[in-house]
N, C-alpha and C positions, 0 to 999 in steps of 0.2 A: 380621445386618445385610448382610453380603455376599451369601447366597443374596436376598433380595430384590431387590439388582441384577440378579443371573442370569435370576431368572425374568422381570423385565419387561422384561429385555432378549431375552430367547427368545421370549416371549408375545409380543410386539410387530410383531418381525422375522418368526415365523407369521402375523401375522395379515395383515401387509401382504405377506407370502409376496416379501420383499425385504429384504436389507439383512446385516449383517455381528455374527453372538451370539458370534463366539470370541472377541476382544479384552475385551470389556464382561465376560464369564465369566471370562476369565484375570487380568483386573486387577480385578475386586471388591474382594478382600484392600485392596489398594495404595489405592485409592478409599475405603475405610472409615478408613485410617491415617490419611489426610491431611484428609477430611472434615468427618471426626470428632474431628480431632487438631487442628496449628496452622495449621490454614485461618482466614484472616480474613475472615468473608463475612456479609451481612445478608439474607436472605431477603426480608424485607419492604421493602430500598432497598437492590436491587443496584448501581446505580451509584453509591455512596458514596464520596469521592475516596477514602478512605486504606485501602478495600477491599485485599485483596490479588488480585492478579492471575492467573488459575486460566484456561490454555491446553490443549485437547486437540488435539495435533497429529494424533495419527492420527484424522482425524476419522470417517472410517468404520467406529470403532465408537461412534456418535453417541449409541446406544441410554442408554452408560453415563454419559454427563453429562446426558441425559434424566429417567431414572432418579434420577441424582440429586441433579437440581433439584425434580423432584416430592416427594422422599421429604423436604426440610432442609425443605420450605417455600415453595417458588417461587410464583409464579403461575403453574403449571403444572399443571393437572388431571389423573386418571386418564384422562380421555377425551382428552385431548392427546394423552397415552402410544399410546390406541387406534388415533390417526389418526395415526401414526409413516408416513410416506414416501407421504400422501393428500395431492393438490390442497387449496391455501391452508392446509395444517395447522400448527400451529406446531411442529412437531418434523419438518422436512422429514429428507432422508437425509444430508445433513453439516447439521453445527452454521451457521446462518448468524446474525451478529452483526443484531440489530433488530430480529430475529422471534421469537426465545426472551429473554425474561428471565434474564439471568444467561449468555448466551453473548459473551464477551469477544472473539472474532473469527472469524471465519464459516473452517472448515479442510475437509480432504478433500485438498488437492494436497499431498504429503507431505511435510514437513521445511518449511514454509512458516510452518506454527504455531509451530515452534520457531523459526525466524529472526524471527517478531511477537513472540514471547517474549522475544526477546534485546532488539528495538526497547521495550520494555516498560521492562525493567530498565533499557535504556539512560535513559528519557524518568525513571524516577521518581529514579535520582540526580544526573540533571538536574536534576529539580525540589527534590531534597533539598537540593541543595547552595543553591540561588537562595533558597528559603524557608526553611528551617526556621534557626531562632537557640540558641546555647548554653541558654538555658531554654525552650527552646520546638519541639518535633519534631511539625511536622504532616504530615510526609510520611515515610512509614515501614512502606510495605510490598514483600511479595515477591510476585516472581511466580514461580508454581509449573506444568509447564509435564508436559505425561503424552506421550512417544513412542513409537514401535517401530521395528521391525526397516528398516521401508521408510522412514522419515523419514532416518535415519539412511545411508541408501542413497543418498538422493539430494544432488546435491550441492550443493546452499544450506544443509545442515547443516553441511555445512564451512567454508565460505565466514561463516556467522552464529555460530559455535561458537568459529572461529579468532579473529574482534574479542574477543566477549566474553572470553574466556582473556586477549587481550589489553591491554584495559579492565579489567579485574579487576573486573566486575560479579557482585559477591559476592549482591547480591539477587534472584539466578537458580539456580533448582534443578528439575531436569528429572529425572524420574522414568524409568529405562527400564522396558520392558515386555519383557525379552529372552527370547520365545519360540522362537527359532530356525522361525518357519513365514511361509512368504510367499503368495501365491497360488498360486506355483508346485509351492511343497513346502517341504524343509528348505532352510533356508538355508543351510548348510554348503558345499554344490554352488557358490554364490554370492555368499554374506556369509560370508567367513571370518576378517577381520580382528580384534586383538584390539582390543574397543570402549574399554576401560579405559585402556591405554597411550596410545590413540589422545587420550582426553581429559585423561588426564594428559601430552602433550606439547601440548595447549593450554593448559596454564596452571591445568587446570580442581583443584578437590578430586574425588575421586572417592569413594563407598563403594560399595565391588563387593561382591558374592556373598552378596545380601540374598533369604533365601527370600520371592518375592512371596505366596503364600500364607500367610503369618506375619503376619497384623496386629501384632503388638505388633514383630516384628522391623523392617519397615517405620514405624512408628510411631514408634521412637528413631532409625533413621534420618532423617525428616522432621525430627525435632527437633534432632539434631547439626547437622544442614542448615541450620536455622534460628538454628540459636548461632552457627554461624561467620558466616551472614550480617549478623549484625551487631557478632559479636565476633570475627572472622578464627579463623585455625586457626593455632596461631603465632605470630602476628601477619601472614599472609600471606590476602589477602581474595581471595578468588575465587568464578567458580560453583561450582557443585556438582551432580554426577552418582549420581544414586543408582540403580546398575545393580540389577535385580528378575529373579531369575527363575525364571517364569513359564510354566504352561500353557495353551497357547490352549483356549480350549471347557473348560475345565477342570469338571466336573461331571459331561460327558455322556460316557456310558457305551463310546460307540461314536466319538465324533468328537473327545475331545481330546484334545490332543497330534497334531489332523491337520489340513491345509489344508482339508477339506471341512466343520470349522468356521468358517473363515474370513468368506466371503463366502455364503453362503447358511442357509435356514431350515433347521431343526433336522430338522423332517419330525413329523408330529404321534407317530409312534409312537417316534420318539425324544427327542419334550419329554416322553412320560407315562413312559419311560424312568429321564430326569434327574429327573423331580419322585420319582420314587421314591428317586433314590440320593442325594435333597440330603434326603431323610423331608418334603418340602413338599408336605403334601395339600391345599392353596387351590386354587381356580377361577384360570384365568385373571385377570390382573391384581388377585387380590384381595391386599393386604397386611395381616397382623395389625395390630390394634391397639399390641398390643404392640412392635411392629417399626416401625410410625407416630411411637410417640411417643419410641423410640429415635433416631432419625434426625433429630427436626422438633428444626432450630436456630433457630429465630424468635428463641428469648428468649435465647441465647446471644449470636446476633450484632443484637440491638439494644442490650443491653447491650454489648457492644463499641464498638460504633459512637456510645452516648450517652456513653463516658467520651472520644470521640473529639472530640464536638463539644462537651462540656465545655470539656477544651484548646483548644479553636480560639476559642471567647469569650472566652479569655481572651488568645488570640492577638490578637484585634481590637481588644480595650482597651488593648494596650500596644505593637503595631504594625497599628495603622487601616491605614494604605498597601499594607504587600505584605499584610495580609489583604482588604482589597479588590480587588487586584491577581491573587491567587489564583482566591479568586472569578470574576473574570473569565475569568481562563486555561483552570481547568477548563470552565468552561461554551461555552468558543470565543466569548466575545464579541469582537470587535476595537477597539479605542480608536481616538478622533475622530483620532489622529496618523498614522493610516495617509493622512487627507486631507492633511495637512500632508507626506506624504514625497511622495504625488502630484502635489504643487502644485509642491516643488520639482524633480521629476524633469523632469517637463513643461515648466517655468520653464527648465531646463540646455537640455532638446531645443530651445526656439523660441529661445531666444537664443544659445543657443552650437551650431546646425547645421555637424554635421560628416560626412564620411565616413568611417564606421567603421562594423566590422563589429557584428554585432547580438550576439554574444557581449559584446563590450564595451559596447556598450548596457546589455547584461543585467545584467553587473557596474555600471554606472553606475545605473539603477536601485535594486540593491539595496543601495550606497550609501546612498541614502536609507531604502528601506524598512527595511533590516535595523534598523540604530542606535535607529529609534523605536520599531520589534514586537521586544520581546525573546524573543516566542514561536517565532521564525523564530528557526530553526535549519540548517542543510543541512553539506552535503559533496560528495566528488567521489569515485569509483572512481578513485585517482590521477593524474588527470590537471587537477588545480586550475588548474595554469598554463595550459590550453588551457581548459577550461568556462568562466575566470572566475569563480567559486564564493564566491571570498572577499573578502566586504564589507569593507569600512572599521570596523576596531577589534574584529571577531569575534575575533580570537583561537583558536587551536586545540584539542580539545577533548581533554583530556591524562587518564590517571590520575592523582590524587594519592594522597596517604596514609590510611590509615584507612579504605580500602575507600571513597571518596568520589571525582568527577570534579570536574577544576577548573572553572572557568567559560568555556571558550572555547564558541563555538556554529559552528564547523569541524571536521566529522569527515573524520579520512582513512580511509576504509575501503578502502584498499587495492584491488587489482584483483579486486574481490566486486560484480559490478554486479545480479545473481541478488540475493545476499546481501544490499546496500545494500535495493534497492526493496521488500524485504520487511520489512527491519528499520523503514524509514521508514514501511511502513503501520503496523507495531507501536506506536512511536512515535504515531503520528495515532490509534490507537485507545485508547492509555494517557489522551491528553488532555494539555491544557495547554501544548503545542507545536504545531505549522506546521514539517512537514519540508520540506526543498526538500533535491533529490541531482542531480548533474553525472555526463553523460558522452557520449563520441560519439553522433550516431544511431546509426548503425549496431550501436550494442551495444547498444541497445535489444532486442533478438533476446535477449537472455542474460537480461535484466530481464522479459521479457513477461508471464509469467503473474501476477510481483510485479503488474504495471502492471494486469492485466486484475482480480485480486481485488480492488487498490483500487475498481475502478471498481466490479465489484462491491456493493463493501462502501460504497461512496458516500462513501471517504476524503479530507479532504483535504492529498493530496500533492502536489507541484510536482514535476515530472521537467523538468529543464534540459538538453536533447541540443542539439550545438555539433558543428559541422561539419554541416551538413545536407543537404550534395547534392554533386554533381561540383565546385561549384564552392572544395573543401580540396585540388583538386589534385593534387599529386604522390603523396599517398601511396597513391592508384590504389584500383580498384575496390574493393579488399577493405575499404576507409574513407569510400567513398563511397555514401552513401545516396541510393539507385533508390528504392527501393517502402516505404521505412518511414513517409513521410509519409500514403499512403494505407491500408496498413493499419493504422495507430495509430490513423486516422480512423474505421477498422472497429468499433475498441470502443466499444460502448455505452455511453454514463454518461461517455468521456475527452473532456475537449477540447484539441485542439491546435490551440495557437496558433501561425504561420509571421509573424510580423512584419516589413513591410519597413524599418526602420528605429527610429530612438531612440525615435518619441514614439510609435510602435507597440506596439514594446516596454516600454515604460513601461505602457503601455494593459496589456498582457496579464499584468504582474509584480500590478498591482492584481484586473485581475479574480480571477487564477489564487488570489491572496492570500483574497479576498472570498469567494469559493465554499464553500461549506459542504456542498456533497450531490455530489462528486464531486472525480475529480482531474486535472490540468490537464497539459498536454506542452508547450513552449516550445520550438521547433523553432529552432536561429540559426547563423550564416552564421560560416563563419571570415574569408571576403572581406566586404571594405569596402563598404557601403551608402551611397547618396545622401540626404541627408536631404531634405524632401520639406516642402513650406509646407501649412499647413493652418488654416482659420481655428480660431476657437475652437468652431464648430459641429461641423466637422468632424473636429475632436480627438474630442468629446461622442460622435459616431456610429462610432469605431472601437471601442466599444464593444458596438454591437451586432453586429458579428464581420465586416462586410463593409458598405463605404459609397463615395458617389460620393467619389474622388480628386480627377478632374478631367472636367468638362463641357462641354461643346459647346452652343448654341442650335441645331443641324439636325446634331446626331449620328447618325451611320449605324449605327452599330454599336458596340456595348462590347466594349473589354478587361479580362478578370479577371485579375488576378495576384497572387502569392502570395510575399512574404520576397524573395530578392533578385531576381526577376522583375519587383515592381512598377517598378525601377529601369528595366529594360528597357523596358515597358508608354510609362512617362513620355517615353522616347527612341522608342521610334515613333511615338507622339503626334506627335512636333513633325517627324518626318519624312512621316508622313502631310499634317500640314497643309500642308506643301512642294507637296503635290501633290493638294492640293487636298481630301482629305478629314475630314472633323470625327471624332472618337470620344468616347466616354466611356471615362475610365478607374474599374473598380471594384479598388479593394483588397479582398482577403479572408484577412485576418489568419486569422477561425478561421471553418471554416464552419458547423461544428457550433452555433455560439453563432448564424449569419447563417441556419441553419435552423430554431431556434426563433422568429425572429420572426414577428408575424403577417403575413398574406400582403399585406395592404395597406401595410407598408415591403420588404418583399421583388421586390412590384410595382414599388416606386417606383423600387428599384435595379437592379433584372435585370427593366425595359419589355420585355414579350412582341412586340412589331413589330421591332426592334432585333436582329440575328444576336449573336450572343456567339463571342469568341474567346477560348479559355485559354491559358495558359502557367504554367508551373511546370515548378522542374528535376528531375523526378521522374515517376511513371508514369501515361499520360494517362487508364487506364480509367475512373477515380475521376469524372473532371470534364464524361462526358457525364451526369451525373444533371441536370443544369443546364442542359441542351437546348442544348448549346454546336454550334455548325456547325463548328470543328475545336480541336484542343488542339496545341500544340507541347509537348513533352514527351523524358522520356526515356525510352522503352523496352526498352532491355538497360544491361547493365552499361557502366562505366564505363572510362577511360583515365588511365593515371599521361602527365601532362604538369602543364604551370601551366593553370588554370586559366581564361586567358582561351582558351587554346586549346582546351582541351574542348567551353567555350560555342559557339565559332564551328563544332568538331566537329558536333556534333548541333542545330546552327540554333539555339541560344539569343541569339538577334541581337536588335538594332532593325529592321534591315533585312529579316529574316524574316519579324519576326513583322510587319512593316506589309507585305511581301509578299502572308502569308497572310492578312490584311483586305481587301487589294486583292481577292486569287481567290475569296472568300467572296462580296464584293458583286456581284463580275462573274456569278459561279456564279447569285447569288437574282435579276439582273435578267435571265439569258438564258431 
């Protein structure tokens, strides 16, 4: 059973003369144990809630959960196999979640899988705890999570390794793959550390110095792995590390146990090589029968899966409610209550207008939202009391006994902002949950690539960054966010929202909430905000990501502005009209959202006769796409003073910005 992963992982990587056979060789063994062992998996309905959770973090060696999802049953053909790293194929070169059947989350950036692994486990004893009753366990699986050498290099494995240990999310069990070879070479030169100690002062169980090549030896591994997770070790519930080791390329004659199995094809004179010394005289991707029906768990895991939904009808007959409640969760439906927390958030903003900053908006907001979506969950890289993070009656999100979490929906993840954003796509990819995680702009830079696979992955996460420009002040450049607002804008698939006040805010907690194909950045102000009158139309149109604020009958010119700008915007308005000129004020909460509309509302707010002037306290390259005639902005870094001094530093004025509307008109009428 293992040489057939070999070969189609060698066959493949030849044919598309790309991709990476020594990982998928080295761990066969390991892949057969667990596959074939206590994997909880249906072939025929991968996504089955109580499935268990199966992570390959090193994703670049994609070949071998290719491989073998073809071989259990997938809808995964041999000609799939063929078109391994081919235009529109479904087995591209890393694993991406919604293109392969049975790929739990799209990897390749390293130790990222294993921090969605951690989000995983975190999300299902979440859910265990909320659902399942003393007769009744509908949620009840692991996730099982395949590493290396370089996952573990990087450092969101620490960061996602150190909660878990901490959590004592015993439904986590991470396979190493310890072949000591990196691209580079041996790792010795550069990974020397001992991996085992290292996870046993996390908290974690560990079984070290498991021959990976030993099916059966990895096999009662998997399985002790699997008894403590649900019956502790001791009585002490934790992960579990089951260190393997392992030869990379292992079979081939010439390259394993060397980096030049790594990442490149085998080379045809050295696959007809291996195919001699595994005795496998098949053609190219062909599999015995015999080795077919070895592997095909169709009827394994239907059967599994039908004594699953047994239980659950019977779940429904004697708790209707949270079994329809489930139902909803996994499916990401949302409940009609999410209208009812916007009615009142909106309701707070128009009758109780105040100035405050949009952090506290944020919190004021999810106020409402949290209470009624119990599926909303978040946290903060420790800085709760600055993000505003924690709703009214969440509760913190504690261990308890018995290897189970309590019920707060408040994680402190500590200062893991890397760690946090990956954990919360894990989470959004488990189901059943709405992450939302806290923390400055500025460390958004630590979180990035977390923030870019969501978008990727079309997760929906909520990223709540607080303090979002010069205007936090004192604690000076290295906290003040220049250019994050415009490169986050950079990502494909994110939207960032910059709201200039409550009912803005309020606007962007719903959408960001509502989004289902993507994830959402809430960019907000540690300084106080003006609240800002709006009819009930114009509440409606901050939805579509940018609309008229405020109007003029013989407008010259519109001002755009963004989060605590718009404030500005409104104050030169009325010093403009001192001196005689009319403007339009355009809000542009998100633009991302204000550039999918169609062109005939985009018309009607940014009129092509009309000059345009931006501002925003942040980097101006961004906002000539918009055919703006000038931006006020900031273009270097920033200055530790208070705040209002900075603004008045780099012309963040009224007086400025209706300056630069003056030298605009004069400029287009000379």
């Amino acid at each position: 059973m293992a040489d057939a992963l070999r070969v189609l992982a060698f066959d493949a990587v030849q044919t598309a003369n790309s991709g990476h056979p020594g990982m998928p060789m080295g761990m066969a063994e390991i892949a057969v144990a667990l596959w074939a062992g206590p994997l909880k998996y249906n072939p025929v309905d991968p996504g089955w809630p109580d499935r268990d959770r199966f992570v390959l973090s090193n994703g670049h060696g994609s070949m071998l959960i290719y491989a073998l999802l073809h071989l259990t049953g997938y809808d995964l053909s041999i000609d799939d196999l063929r078109q391994f790293r081919q235009l529109h194929s479904r087995t591209p070169g890393h694993p991406e979640v919604g293109m392969t059947p049975g790929i739990e989350t799209t990897t390749g950036p390293l130790g990222q899988g294993l921090a969605n692994a951690v989000g995983m486990a975190l999300a299902e004893r979440r859910l265990a705890g909320e659902f399942n009753r003393p007769d009744h366990t509908i949620v009840d699986h692991l996730t099982w999570v395949f590493i290396g050498d370089g996952c573990l290099m990087e450092g969101v494995s620490h960061e996602a390794c150190s909660l878990a240990g901490t959590l004592g999310l015993s439904r986590l069990v991470a396979l190493y793959d310890d072949n000591q070879i990196s691209i580079d070479g041996n790792t010795e030169h550069w990974f020397a550390e001992n991996t085992v100690q290292r996870f046993e002062a996390y908290g974690w169980h560990v079984i070290a110095d498991i021959d990976g090549h030993d099916v059966w030896a990895v096999r009662q591994a998997t399985e002790q792995a699997a008894l403590w997770a649900r019956e502790g070790r001791d009585g002490v519930f934790a992960p579990t590390l089951i260190a393997c080791k392992t030869v990379i390329g292992k079979g081939s004659p010439n390259r394993a146990g060397t980096a030049k199995a790594h990442g490149e094809a085998l080379g045809a004179e050295e696959i007809e090589l291996t195919r001699q010394a595994l005795n496998w005289p098949h053609a190219p991707f062909e599999i015995p029968a015999s080795v077919k029906a070895d592997w095909d768990a169709r009827e394994r895991g239907q059967a599994g899966q039908a004594e699953w939904v047994k239980r659950f009808k019977h779940y429904q007959k004697t708790e209707p409610v949270l079994a329809a409640e489930f139902d909803r969760r996994m499916q990401g439906r949302l409940s009609g209550l999410i209208d009812d927390a916007m009615d009142a958030a909106i309701d707070h903003a128009v009758n109780q207008p105040a100035k405050i900053a949009s952090r506290k908006a944020s919190q004021l907001a999810l106020n409402q939202f949290g209470p009624r979506l119990p599926e909303l969950i978040g946290g903060s890289a420790d800085l709760t009391g600055s993000n505003l993070t924690l709703f009214e009656g969440a509760g913190a999100l504690r261990r308890a006994d018995g290897g189970q979490l309590n019920d707060g929906r408040h994680i402190n993840f500590g200062v893991r902002e890397f760690g946090m954003a990956a954990i919360a796509n894990g989470m959004a990819l488990h189901g059943g949950l709405i992450p939302y995680i806290g923390t400055f702009l500025t460390f958004s830079d630590y979180s990035r690539n977390a923030i870019r696979m969501a978008a990727l992955m079309k997760l929906r996460v909520i990223h709540v960054f607080t303090h979002d420009s010069i205007g936090l002040g004192e604690d000076g450049p290295t906290h003040q966010a220049v250019e994050h607002a415009a490169s986050l804008r950079l990502v494909p698939g994110l939207d960032v929202w910059r709201p200039g006040d409550e009912t803005e805010t309020a606007v962007a907690w719903q959408n960001a909430i509502e989004r289902d194909d993507g994830p959402s950045a809430l960019l907000l102000s540690r300084q106080g905000l003006a609240a800002q009158t709006r009819s009930p139309a114009q509440i409606e149109a901050v939805h579509h990501g940018a609309y008229i604020l405020r109007d003029a009958a013989e407008a010259e010119a519109v001002i755009m502005a963004t989060g605590s700008e718009v404030q500005l915007a409104m104050q030169a308005r009325e010093v403009l009209a001192e001196e005689g000129v009319s403007v339009r004020i355009v809000s542009m909460p998100c633009t991302s959202l204000f550039d999918r509309q169609d062109v005939t509302y985009k018309n009607r707010v940014l009129p092509h006769n009309l000059p345009r002037i931006a501002i925003e306290a942040g980097v101006t390259d961004f906002w000539w796409k918009y055919g703006v005639s000038a931006v006020i902005g900031v273009d270097r870094f920033g200055e530790s003073a208070p705040a209002g001094q900075i603004f008045d530093l780099f012309g963040l004025t009224a007086r400025n910005l209706a300056d630069t509307v003056i030298a605009v008109l004069q400029g287009a009428n000379d």
